[in-house]
KOLDREN-491693 format. One record per residue (C-alpha): residue number from 0; residue in three letters; x, y, z. Coordinates in steps of 0.05 Angstrom, whole numbers. Example, Ala and Ser with C-alpha at 12.3 -4.5 7.8 and 13.67 -1.06 7.14 Angstrom:
% KOLDREN-491693
+------+------+--------+--------+--------+
| resi | resn |      X |      Y |      Z |
+------+------+--------+--------+--------+
|    0 |  Ala |    246 |    -90 |    156 |
|    1 |  Ser |    273 |    -21 |    143 |
+------+------+--------+--------+--------+
This chain:
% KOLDREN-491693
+------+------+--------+--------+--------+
| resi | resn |      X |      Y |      Z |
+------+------+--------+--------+--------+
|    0 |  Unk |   2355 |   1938 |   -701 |
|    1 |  Unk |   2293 |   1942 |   -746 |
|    2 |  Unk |   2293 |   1868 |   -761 |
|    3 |  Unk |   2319 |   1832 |   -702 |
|    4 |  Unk |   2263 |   1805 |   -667 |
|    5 |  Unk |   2265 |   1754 |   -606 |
|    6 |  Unk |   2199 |   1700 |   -603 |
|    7 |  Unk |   2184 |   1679 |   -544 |
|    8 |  Unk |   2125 |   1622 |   -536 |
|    9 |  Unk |   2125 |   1575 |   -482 |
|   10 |  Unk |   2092 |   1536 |   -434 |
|   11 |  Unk |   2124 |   1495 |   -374 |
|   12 |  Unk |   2072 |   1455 |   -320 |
|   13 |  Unk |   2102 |   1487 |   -253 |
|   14 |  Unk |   2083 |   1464 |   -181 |
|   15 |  Unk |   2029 |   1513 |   -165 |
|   16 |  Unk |   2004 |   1542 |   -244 |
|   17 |  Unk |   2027 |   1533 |   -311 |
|   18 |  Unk |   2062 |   1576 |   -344 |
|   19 |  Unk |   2040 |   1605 |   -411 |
|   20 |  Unk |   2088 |   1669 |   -435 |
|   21 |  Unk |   2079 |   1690 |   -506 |
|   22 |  Unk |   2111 |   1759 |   -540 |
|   23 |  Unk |   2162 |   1778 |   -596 |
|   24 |  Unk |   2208 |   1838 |   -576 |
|   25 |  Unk |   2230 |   1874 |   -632 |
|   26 |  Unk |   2271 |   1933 |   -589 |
|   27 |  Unk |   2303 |   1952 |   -532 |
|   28 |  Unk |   2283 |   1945 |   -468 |
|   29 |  Unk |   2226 |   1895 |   -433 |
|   30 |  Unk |   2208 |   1890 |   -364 |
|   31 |  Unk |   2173 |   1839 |   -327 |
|   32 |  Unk |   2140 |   1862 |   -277 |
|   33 |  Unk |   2099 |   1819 |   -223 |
|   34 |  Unk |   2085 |   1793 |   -152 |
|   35 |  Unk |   2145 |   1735 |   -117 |
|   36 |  Unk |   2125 |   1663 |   -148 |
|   37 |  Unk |   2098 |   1681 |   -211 |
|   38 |  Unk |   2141 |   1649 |   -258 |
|   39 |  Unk |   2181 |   1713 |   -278 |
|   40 |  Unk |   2255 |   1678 |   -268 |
|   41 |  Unk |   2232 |   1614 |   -294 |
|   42 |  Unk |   2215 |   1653 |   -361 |
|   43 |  Unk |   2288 |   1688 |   -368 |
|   44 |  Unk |   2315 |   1608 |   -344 |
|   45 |  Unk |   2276 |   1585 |   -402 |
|   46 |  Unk |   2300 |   1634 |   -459 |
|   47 |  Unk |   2377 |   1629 |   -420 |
|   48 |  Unk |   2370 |   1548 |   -434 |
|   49 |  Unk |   2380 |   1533 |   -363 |
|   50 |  Unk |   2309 |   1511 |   -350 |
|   51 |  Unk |   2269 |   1471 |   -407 |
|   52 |  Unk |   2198 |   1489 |   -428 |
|   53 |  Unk |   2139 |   1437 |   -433 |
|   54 |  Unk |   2133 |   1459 |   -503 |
|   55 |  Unk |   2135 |   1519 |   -556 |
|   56 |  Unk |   2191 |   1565 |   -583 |
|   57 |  Unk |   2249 |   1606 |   -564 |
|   58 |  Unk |   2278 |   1644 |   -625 |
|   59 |  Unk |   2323 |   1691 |   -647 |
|   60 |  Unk |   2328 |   1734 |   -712 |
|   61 |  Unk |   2373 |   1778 |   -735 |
|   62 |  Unk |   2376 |   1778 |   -807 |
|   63 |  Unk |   2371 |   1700 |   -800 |
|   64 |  Unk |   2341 |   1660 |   -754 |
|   65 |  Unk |   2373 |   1623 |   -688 |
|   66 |  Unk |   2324 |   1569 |   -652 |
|   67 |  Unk |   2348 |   1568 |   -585 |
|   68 |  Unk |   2288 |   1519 |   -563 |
|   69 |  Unk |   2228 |   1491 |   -612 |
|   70 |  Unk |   2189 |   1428 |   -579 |
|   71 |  Unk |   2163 |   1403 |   -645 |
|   72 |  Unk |   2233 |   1401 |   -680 |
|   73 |  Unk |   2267 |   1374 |   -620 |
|   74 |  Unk |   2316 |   1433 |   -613 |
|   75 |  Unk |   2351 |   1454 |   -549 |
|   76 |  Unk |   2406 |   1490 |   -551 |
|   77 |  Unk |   2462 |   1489 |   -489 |
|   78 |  Unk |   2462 |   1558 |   -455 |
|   79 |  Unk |   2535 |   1566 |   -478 |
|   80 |  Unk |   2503 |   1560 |   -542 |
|   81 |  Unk |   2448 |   1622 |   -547 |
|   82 |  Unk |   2496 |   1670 |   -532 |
|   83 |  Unk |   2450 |   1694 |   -481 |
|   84 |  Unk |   2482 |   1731 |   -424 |
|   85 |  Unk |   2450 |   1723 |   -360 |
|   86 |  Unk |   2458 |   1771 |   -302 |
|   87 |  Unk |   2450 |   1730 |   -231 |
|   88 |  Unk |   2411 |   1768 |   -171 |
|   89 |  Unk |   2478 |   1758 |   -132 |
|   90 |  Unk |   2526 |   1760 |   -193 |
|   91 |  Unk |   2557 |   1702 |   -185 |
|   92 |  Unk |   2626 |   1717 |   -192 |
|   93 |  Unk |   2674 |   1670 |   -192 |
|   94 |  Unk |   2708 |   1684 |   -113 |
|   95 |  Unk |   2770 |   1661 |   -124 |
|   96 |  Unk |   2787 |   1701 |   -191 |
|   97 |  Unk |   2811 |   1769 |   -203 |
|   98 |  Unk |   2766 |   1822 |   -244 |
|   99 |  Unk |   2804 |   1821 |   -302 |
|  100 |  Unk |   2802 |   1746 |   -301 |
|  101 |  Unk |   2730 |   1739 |   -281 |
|  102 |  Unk |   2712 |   1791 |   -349 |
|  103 |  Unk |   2760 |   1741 |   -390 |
|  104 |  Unk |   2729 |   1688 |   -357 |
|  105 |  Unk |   2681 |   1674 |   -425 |
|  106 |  Unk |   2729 |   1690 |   -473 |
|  107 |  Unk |   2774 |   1638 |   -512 |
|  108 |  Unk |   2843 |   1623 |   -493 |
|  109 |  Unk |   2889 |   1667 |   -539 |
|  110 |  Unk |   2832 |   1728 |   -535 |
|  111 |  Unk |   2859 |   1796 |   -549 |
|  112 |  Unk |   2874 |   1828 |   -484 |
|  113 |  Unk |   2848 |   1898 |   -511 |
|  114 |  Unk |   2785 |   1871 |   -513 |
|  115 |  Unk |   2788 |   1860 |   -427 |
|  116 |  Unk |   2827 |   1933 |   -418 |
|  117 |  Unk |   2772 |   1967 |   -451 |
|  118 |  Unk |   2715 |   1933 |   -416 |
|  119 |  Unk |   2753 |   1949 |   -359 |
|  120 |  Unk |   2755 |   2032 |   -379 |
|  121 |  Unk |   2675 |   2025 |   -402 |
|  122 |  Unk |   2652 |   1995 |   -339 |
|  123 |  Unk |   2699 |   2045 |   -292 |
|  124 |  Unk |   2740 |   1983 |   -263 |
|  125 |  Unk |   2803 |   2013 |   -273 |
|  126 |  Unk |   2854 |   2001 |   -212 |
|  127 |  Unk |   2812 |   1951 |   -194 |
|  128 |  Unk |   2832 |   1890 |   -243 |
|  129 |  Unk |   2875 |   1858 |   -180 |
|  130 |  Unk |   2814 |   1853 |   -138 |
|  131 |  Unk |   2773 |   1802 |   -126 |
|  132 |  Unk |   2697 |   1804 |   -111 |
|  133 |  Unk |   2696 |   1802 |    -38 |
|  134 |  Unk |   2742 |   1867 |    -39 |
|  135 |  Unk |   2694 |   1907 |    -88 |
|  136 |  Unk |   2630 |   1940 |    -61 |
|  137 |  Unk |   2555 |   1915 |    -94 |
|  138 |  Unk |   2560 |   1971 |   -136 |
|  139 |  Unk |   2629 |   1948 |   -172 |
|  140 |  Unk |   2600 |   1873 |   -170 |
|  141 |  Unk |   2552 |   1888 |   -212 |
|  142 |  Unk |   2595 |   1931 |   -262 |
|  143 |  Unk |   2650 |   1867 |   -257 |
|  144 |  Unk |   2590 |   1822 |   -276 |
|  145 |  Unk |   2555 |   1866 |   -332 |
|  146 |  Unk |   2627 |   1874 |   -362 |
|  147 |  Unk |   2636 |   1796 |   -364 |
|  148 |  Unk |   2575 |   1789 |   -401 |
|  149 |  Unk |   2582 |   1843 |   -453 |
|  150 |  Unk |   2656 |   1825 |   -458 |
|  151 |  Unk |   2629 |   1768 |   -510 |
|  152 |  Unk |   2576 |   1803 |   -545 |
|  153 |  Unk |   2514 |   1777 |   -531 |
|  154 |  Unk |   2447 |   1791 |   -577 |
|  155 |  Unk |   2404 |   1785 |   -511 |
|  156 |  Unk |   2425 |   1804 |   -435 |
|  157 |  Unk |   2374 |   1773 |   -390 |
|  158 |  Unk |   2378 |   1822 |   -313 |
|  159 |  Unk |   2346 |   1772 |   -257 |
|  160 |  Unk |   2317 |   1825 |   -202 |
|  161 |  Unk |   2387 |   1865 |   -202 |
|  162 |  Unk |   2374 |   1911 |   -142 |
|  163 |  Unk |   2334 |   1866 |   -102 |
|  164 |  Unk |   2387 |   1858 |    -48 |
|  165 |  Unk |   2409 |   1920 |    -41 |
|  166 |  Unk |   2392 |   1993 |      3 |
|  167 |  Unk |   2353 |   2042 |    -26 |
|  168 |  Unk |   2411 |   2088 |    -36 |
|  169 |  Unk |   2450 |   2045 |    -73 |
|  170 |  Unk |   2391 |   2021 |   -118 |
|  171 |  Unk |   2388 |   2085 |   -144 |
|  172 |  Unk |   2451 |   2090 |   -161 |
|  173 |  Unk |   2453 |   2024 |   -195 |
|  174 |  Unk |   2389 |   2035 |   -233 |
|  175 |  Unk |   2429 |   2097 |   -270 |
|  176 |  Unk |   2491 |   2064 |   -275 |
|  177 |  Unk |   2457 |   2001 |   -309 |
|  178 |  Unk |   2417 |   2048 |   -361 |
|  179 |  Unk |   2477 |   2078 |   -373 |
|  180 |  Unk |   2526 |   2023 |   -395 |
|  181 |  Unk |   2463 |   1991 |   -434 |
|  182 |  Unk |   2456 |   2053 |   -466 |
|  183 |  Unk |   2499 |   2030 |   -524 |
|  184 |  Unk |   2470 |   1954 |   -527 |
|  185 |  Unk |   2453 |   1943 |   -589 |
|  186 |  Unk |   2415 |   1878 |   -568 |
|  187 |  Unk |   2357 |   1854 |   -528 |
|  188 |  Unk |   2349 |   1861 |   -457 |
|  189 |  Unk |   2304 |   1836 |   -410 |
|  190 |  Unk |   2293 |   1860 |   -337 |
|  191 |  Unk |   2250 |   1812 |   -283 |
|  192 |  Unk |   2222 |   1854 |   -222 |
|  193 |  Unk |   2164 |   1867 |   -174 |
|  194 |  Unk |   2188 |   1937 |   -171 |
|  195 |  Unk |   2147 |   1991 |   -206 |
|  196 |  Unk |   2198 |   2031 |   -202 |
|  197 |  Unk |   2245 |   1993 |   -238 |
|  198 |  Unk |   2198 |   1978 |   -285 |
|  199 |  Unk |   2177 |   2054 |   -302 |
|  200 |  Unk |   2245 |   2074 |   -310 |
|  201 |  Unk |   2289 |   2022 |   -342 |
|  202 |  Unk |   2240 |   1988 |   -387 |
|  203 |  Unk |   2208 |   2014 |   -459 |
|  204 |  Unk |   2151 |   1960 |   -454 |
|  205 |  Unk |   2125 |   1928 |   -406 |
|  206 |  Unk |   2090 |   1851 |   -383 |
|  207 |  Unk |   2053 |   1848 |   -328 |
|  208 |  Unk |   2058 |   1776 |   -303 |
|  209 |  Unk |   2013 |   1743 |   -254 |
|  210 |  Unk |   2004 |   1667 |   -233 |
|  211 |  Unk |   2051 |   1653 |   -294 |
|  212 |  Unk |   1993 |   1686 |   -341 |
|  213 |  Unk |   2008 |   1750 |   -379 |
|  214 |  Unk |   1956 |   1801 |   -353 |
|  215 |  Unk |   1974 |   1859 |   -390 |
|  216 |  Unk |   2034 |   1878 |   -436 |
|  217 |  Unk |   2048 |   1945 |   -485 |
|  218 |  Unk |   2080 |   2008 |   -473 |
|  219 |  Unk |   2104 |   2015 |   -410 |
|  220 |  Unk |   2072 |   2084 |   -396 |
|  221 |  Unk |   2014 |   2069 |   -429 |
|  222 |  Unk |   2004 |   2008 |   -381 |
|  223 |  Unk |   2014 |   2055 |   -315 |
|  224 |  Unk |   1962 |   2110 |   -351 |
|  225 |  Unk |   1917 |   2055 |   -372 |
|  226 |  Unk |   1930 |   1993 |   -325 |
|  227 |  Unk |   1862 |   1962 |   -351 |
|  228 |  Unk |   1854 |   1905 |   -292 |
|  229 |  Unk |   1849 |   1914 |   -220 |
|  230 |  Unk |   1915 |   1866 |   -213 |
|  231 |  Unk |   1962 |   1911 |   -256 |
|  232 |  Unk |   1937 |   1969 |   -219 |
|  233 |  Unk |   1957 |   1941 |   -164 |
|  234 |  Unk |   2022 |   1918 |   -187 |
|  235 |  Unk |   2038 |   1984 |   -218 |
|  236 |  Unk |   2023 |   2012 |   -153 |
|  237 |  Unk |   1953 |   2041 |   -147 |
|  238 |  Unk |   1936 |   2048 |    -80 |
|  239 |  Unk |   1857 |   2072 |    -78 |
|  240 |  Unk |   1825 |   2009 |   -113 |
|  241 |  Unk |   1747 |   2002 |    -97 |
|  242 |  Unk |   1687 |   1954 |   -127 |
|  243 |  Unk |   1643 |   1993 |   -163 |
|  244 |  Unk |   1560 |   1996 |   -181 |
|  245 |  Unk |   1556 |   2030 |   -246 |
|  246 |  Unk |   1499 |   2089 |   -246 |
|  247 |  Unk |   1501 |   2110 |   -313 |
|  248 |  Unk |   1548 |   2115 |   -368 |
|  249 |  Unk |   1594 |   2157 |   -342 |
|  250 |  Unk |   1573 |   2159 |   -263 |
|  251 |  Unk |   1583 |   2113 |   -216 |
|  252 |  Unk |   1588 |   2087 |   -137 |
|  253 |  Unk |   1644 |   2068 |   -105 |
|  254 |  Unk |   1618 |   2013 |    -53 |
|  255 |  Unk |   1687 |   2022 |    -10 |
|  256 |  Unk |   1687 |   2099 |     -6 |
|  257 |  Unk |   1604 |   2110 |    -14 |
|  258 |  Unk |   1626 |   2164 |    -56 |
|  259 |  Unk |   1592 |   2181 |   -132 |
|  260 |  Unk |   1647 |   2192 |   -190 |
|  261 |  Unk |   1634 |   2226 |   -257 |
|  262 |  Unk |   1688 |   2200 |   -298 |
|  263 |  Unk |   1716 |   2229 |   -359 |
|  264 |  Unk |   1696 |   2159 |   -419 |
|  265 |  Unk |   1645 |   2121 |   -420 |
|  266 |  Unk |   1642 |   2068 |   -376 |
|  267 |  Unk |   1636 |   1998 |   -403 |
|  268 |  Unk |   1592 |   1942 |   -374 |
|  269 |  Unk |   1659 |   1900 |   -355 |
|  270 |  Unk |   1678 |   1957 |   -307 |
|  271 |  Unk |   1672 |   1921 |   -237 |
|  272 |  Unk |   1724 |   1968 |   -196 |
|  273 |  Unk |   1762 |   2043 |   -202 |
|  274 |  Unk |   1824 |   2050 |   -184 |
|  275 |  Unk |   1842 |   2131 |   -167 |
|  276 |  Unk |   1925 |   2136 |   -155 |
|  277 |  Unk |   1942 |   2166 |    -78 |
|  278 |  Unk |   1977 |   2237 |   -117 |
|  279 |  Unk |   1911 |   2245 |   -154 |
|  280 |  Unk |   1866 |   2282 |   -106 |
|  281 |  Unk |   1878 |   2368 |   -100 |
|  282 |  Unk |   1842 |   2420 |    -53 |
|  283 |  Unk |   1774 |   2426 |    -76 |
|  284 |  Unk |   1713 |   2475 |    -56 |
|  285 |  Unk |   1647 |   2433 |    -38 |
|  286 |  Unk |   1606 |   2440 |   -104 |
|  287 |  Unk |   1663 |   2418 |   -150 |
|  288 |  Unk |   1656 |   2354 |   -194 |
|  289 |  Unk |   1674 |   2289 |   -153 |
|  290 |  Unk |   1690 |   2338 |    -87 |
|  291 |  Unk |   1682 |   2300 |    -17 |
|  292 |  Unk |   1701 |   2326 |     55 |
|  293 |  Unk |   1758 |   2305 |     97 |
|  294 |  Unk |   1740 |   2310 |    168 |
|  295 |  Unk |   1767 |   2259 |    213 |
|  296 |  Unk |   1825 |   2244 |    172 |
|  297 |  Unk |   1892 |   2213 |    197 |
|  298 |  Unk |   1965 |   2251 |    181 |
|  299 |  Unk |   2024 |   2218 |    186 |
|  300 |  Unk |   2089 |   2251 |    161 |
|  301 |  Unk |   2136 |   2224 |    119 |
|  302 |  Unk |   2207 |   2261 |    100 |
|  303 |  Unk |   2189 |   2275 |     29 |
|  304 |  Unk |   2101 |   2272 |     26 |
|  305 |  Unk |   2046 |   2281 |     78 |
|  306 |  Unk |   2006 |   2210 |     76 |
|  307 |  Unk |   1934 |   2234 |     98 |
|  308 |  Unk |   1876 |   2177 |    114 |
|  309 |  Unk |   1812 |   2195 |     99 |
|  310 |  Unk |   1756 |   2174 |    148 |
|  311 |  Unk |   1721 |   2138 |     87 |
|  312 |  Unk |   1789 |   2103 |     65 |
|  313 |  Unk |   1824 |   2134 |     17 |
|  314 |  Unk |   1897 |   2146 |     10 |
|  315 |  Unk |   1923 |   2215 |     -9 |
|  316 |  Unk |   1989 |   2232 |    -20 |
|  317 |  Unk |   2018 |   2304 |    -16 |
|  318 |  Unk |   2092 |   2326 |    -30 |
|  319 |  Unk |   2128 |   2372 |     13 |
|  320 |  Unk |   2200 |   2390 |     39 |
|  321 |  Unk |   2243 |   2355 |     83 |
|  322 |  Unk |   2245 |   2425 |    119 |
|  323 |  Unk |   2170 |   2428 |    120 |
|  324 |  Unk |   2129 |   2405 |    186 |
|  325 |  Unk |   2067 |   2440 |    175 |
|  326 |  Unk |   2009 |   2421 |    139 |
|  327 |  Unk |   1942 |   2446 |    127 |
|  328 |  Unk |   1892 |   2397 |    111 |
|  329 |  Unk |   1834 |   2427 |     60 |
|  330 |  Unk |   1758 |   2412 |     79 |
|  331 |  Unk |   1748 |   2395 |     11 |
|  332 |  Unk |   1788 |   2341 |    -34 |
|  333 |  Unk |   1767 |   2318 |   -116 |
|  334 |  Unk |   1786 |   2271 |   -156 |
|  335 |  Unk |   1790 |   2295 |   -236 |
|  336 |  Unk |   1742 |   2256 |   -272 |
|  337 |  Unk |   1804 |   2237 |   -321 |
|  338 |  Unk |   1851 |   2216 |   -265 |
|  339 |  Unk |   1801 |   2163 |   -247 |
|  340 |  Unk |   1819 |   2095 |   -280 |
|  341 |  Unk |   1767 |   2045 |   -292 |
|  342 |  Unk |   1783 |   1970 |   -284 |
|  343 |  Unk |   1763 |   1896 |   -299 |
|  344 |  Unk |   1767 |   1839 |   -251 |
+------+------+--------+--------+--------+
């Protein structure tokens, strides 16, 4: 794996922004992770071949070089060409074939037939080869369509918001099956969502796409530890976000809350908001470091966490049992100085 790398650099004028993606994977797993609209799909279209950039590169390496796209040199390959294998948010498996003729479906004519059977046995189809796709639940969909891709081989596997139509129960379920079988994929994938979820769990590193701009990208814990900009806060899920007036290097006001923070590093000039994450706060006593009362708050029970409004805004989130229907709210709440992340606009 050490020297396979896949370039991506591209821009593409779209209706509302342009879109400007830029990053070399050289492992595993990437995520892209942002809001409905912001040129996420139109990325993975681009490096499939089944959209066209403006301009810039699309390459592969792996030992040698593959241009899938380069402006300058007039290249564009066809998407049978990349061997790219593209995973559809509804599949799109062919209705009126089989499964074991929908996972042959890429291969040539006089393919070895081992090469189906054993897809079949890795991807858990078996008894179901007679079937076709409007007989098999979501679940064996996607397994039917992930086997079709990685029956050829492919260097990259591009996964277009797999869950997004389906129940939370079954996501779940998905999510581990889908690590699972690309557990042993030796190539490059690439997962679009505006899950965080998703994100956090499937993907090694992480871009954080917004308006068709890259806002953040890295490690993908490090982003959610360190989001850096009010947006990927957001989009990783912060709830508590508040503008800030900066007191001194490492105090300052939260103009939402009217609450003082210390914070645990120094605070920059850029700093213009905080961002503090709803699990963050514990029971406090009224002298502690960043403590702050919680009369007049609002509970509201949820089967798995207590979600308690405070009267000055803030969201705090508390874990508790399904079997659990009592709760005691503490006078006193704090945020650790280290749990509070400072952000640019």
């Amino acid at each position: 794996m050490s020297n396979k790398s896949l370039k991506v650099d591209i821009q593409k004028e779209l209706k509302e922004f342009d879109l400007e993606v830029n990053f070399e994977l050289k492992k595993g797993r990437l995520g892209i992770l942002g809001p409905s609209g912001c040129g996420k799909s139109m990325t993975l279209k681009s490096i499939a071949g089944i959209v066209t950039p403006d301009n810039g590169v699309v390459s592969l390496s792996t030992g040698e070089e593959t241009v899938y796209y380069d402006s300058s040199k007039k290249i564009n390959l066809k998407p049978q060409k990349r061997n790219v294998g593209y995973l559809f948010q509804n599949y799109a498996l062919f209705p009126n074939m089989t499964v074991e003729e929908n996972v042959a479906c890429g291969l040539p004519k006089d393919h070895d037939e081992k090469i189906v059977s054993d897809m079949i046995k890795r991807f858990h189809l078996e008894g179901l080869e007679k079937r076709y796709p409007r007989q098999l639940s979501g679940g064996q969909q996607q397994r039917v369509a992930l086997a079709r891709i990685l029956v050829y081989n492919p260097d990259v596997i591009l996964l277009d918001e797999p869950f997004s139509a389906m129940d939370t129960f079954l996501k779940e379920q998905l999510r581990i099956e889908l690590s699972n079988s690309l557990k042993d994929f030796d190539g490059f994938s690439i997962m679009v969502t505006h899950d965080r979820d998703e994100a956090f769990q499937f993907c090694d590193e992480l871009i954080v796409l917004d308006q068709g701009k890259i806002i953040a990208k890295g490690d993908t814990y490090e982003i959610f530890e360190n989001p850096g900009k009010v947006e990927v806060a957001r989009l990783t899920g912060c709830k508590n976000i508040s503008k800030v007036e900066i007191i001194d290097d490492y105090h300052l006001k939260s103009l939402e809350w009217g609450l003082v923070f210390e914070v645990s590093e120094k605070i920059s000039p850029n700093i213009t908001h905080i961002g503090i994450r709803a699990h963050d706060f514990s029971a406090a006593e009224k002298n502690d470091v960043n403590s702050f009362d919680t009369k007049n708050s609002t509970i509201l029970e949820m089967p798995f966490e207590w979600e308690i409004t405070l009267a000055n805004g803030l969201w705090w989130k508390y874990d508790k049992q399904i079997h659990e229907h009592e709760f005691e709210l503490p006078k006193y709440l704090k945020a650790d100085p280290k749990n509070i992340i400072l952000l640019e606009e």
